[in-house]
C-alpha positions as CSV (number, residue, x, y, z in Angstrom):
1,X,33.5,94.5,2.1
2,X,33.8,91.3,4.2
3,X,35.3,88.0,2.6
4,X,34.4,85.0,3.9
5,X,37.2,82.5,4.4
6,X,35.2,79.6,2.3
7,X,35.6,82.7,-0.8
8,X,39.9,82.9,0.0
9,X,39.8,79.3,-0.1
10,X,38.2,78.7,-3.1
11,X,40.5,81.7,-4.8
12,X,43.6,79.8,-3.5
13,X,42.3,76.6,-5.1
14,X,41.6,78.0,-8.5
15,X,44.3,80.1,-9.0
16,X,46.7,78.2,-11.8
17,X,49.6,76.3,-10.9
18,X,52.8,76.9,-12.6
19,X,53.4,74.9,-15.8
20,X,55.9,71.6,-14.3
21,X,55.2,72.5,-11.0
22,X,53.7,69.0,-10.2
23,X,56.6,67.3,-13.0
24,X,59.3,65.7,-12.3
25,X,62.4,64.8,-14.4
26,X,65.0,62.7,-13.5
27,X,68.4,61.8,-14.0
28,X,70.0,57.8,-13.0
29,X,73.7,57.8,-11.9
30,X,74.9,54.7,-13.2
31,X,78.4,53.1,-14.3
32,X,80.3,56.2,-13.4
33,X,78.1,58.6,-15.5
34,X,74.8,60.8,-15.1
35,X,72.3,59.6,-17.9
36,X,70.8,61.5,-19.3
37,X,74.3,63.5,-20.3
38,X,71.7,66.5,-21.0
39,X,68.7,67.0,-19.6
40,X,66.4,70.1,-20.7
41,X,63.5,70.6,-18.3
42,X,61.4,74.4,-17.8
43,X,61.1,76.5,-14.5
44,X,59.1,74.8,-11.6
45,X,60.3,71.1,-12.6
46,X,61.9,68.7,-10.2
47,X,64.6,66.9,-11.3
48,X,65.4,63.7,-9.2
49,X,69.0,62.0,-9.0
50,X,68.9,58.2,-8.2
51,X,72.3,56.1,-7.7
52,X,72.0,52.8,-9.5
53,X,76.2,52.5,-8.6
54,X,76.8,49.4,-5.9
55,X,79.3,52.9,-4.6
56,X,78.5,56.1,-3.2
57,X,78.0,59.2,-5.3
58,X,76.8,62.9,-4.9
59,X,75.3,65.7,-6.8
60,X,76.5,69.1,-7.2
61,X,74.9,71.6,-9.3
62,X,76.8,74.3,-10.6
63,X,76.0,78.0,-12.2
64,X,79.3,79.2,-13.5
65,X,81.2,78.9,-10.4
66,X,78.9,79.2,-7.8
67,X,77.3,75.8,-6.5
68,X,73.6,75.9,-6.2
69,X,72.5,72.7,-4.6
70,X,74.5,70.0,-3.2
71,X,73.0,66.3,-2.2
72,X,74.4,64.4,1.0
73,X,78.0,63.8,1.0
74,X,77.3,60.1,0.3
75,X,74.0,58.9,-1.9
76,X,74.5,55.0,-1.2
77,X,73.0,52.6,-3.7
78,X,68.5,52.9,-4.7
79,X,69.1,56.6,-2.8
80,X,67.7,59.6,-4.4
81,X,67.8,63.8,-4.4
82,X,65.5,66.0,-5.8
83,X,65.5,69.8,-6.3
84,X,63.3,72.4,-8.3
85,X,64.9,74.2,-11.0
86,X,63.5,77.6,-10.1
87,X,65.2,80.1,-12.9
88,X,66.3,79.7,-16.7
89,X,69.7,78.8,-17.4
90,X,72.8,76.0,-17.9
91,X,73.5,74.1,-14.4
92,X,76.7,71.8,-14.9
93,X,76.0,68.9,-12.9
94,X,79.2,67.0,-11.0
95,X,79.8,64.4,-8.6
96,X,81.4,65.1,-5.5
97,X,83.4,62.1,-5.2
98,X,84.2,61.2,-8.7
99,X,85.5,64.3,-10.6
100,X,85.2,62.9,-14.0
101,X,81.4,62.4,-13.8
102,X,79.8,65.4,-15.2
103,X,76.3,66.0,-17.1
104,X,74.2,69.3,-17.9
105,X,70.4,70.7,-17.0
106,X,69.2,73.7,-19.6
107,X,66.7,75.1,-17.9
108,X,63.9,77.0,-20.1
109,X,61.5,79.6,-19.5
């Protein structure tokens, strides 16, 4: 049996897209703190960090103790980082620079 390659495309096209896969989620760093404190957003999201501080700050994610992600070094003021959440589960969120800034992602199904 011969497909054509109009057929593949049009399979591609209709196929469904993963629920949150085109969402996005995000959380301001601002005043020394991550705001939302909690943020609870499902498989496939983006979540987007923007520094609102006149200082530099970074983003580290955490699972347990193994970091996950990590933003540049320095995020200067109006700069933003974004990653997917791709699996279920609690990410502790910490800045780089400022060890008493912390804040949480729950992750769902």
């Amino acid at each position: 049996m011969r497909v054509s390659a109009a057929t593949i495309a049009l399979a591609i096209v209709a196929l469904p897209q993963r629920a949150g896969a085109d969402q996005a989620k995000s959380m301001a760093i601002e005043k020394f703190a991550f705001d939302p404190p909690t943020l609870t957003v499902s498989v496939g999201e983006r979540v987007s960090f923007i520094n609102h501080d006149e200082l530099p700050h970074s983003v580290v994610g955490l699972r347990g103790e193994t970091e996950i992600f990590r933003s540049n070094e320095q995020m200067d003021q109006d700069e933003a980082y974004s990653v997917v959440m791709d699996r279920p589960g609690e990410i502790v969120i910490r800045c780089g620079l400022h060890g008493s800034m912390s804040a949480t992602i729950v992750v769902t199904p």
